[in-house]
C-alpha positions in Angstrom: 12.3 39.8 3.6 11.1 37.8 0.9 13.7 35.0 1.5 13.1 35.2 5.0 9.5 34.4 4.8 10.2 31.5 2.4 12.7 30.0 4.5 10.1 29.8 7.1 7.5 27.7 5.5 5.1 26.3 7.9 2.8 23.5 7.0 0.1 22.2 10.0 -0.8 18.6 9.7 -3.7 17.2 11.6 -4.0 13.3 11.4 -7.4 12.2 11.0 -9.8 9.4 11.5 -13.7 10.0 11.7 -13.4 13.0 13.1 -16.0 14.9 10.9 -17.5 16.0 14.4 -14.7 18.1 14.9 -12.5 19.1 12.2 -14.1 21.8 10.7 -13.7 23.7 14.3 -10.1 22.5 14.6 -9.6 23.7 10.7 -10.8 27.2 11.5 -9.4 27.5 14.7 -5.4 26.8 13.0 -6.6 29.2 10.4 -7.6 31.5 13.1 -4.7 31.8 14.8 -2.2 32.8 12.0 -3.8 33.0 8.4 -0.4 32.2 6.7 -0.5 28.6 8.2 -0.9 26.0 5.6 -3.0 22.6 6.9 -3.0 19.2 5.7 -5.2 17.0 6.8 -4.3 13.6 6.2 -7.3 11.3 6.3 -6.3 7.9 7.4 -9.1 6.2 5.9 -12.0 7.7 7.4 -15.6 6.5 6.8 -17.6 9.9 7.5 -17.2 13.1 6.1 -13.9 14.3 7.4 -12.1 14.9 4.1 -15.0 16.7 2.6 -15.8 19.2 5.9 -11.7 19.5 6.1 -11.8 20.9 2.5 -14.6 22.6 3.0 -13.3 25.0 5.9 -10.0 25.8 3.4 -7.5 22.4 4.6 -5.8 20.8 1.7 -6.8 17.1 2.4 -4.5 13.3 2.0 -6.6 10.6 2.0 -5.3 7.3 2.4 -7.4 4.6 0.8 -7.7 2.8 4.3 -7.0 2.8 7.8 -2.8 2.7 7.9 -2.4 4.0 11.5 -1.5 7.5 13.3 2.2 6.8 12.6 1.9 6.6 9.0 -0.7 9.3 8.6 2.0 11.2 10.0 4.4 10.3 7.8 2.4 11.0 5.2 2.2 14.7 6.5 6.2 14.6 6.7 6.6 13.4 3.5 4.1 16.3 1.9 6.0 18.7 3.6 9.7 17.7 1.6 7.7 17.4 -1.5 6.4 21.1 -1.1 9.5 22.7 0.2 8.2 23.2 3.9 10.7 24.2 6.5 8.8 23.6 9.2 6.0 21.3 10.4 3.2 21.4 13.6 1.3 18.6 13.9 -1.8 18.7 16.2 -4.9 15.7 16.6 -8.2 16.4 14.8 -10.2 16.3 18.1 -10.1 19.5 19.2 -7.9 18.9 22.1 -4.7 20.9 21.3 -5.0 25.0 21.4 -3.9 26.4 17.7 -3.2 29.4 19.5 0.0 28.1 21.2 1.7 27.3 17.5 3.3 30.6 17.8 5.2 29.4 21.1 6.0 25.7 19.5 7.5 27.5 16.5 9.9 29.9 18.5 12.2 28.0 19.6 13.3 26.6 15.9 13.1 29.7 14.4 15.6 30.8 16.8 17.9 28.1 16.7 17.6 26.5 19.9 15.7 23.4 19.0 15.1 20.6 16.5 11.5 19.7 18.0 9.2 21.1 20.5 7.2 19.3 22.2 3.8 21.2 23.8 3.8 19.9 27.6 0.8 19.9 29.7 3.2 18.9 32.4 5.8 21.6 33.0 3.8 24.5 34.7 0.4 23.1 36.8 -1.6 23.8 33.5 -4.6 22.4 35.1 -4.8 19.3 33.1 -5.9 16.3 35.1 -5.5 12.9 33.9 -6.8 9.6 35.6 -5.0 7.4 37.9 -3.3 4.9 35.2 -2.8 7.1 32.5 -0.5 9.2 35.5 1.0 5.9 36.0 1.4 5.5 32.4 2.7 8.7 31.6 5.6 8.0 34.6 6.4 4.9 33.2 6.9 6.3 30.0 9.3 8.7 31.0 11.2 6.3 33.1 11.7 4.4 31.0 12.8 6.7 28.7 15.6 7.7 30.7 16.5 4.5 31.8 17.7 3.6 28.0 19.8 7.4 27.9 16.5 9.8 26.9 16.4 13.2 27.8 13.5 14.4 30.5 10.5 14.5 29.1 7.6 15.6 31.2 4.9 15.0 28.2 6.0 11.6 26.8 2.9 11.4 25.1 2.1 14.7 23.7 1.2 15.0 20.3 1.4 18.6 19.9 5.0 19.3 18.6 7.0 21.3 16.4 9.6 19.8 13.9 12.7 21.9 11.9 13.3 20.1 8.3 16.0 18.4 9.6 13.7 15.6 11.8 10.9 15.7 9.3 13.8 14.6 6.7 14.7 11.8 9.3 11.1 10.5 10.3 10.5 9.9 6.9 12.8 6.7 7.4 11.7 3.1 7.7 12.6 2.8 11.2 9.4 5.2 12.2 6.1 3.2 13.4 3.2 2.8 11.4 0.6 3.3 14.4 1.9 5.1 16.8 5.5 6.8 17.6 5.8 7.2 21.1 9.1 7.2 23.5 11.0 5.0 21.2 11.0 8.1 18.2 12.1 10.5 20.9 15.0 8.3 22.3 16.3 7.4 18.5 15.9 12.1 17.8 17.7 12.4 21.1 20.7 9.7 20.4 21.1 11.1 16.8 21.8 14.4 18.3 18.6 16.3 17.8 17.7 19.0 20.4 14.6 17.9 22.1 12.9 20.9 23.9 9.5 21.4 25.7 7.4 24.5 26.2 4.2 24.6 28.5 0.6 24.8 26.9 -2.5 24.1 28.3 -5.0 20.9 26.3 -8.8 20.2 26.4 -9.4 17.2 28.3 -9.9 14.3 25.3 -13.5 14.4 23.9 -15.9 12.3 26.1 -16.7 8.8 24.4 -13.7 8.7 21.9 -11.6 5.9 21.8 -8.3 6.4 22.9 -5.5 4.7 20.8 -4.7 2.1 24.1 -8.2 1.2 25.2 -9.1 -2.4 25.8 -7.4 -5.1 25.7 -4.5 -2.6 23.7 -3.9 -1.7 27.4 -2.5 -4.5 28.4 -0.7 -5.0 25.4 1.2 -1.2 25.1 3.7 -1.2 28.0 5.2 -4.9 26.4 4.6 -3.3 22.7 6.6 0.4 24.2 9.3 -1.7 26.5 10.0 -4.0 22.8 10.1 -0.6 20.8 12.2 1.5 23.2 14.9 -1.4 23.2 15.1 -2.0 19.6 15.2 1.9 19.2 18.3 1.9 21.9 19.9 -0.9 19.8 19.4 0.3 16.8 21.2 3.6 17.9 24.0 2.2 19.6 24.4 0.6 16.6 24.4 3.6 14.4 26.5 5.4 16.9 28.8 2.8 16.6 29.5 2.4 13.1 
């Protein structure tokens, strides 16, 4: 039994930048929903009190020195997670958005065998969620173009709610994964190295009102080119791999 529960080793990491509004709620809510969880917050350069109110509600905290980007603050979670003999890792956002209570569901289908990361879908039962006109579009381009370069069907593209086995956290530790923010092009390279992609249905807060998205502005206009440049150079780089 003993084994058992130390082959199963689950660390929660929650990427953060200024979100001392809401990460003592997200904190507590994680620790709520299974008390064995162990969080990391990783504090990408915040310049409130998000490392301290983390720590505070029982989180063990990462700061980086300065803002380095959701991608690395995630790597930075992965690479925590080999260091401390984690088997497993959940990664939700700080903003309250993603339900702890649905860990349990993410986690199932890795500690049955059946998948190398799950990926929480707001898309695969009618869950309610309702997003605006051109992040739809968005979202359908996404996984388009996703399959168009040999991806699996992904009805959440953009989810950040997901579930990784060792395994993946092992290879998104590598050089190829983006700094600020893995998107379509991580999932293609998982799913061309042979990793089991799987998604199960949750349900998601609409985002906070007033928060910044990470593709607001003039980043809007710059994504799709920045995800169509990515997603190639991630099919490349595969084919090349596959090759060799």
């Amino acid at each position: 039994m003993l084994a058992s529960a130390q082959s199963r080793r689950t660390l929660v990491i929650i990427p953060a930048l200024n979100e001392a509004r809401s990460i003592t709620r997200v904190v507590e809510a994680v620790r709520g929903a299974d008390g064995a969880l162990d969080i990391l917050v990783i504090d990408d350069g915040s310049h409130d009190e998000t490392a301290t109110l983390a720590r505070q509600a029982g989180a063990q905290v990462a700061s980086h020195p300065f803002n380095l980007g959701y991608g690395a603050a995630l790597q930075t979670g992965y690479k925590w997670a080999l260091a401390h003999d984690y088997s497993y890792v959940v990664q939700l956002d700080a903003d309250g958005q993603h339900d702890p209570a649905f860990l349990p569901r993410l986690l199932e289908p890795l500690h049955q065998g059946t998948a190398d990361l799950v990926i929480g879908s707001r898309f695969l039962t009618d869950s309610g969620y309702r997003m605006d006109a051109a992040r739809n579009a968005g979202r359908l381009f996404l996984q388009r173009l996703l399959r168009a370069f040999g991806g699996p069907r992904i009805a959440d593209p953009t989810s950040g709610l997901q579930a990784l086995r060792r395994p993946v956290i092992e290879f998104c530790c590598r050089d190829f994964y983006p700094s600020d923010f893995p998107d379509i092009d991580v999932l293609l390279v998982l799913h061309r190295r042979g990793f089991r992609l799987v998604e199960v249905p949750v349900t998601m807060a609409p985002s906070p009102a007033g928060r910044k998205t990470m593709h607001a502005g003039l980043k809007a206009l710059y994504y799709p080119y920045k995800i169509l440049l990515a997603t190639v150079r991630a099919w490349r780089l595969t084919a090349s791999a596959l090759r060799s």
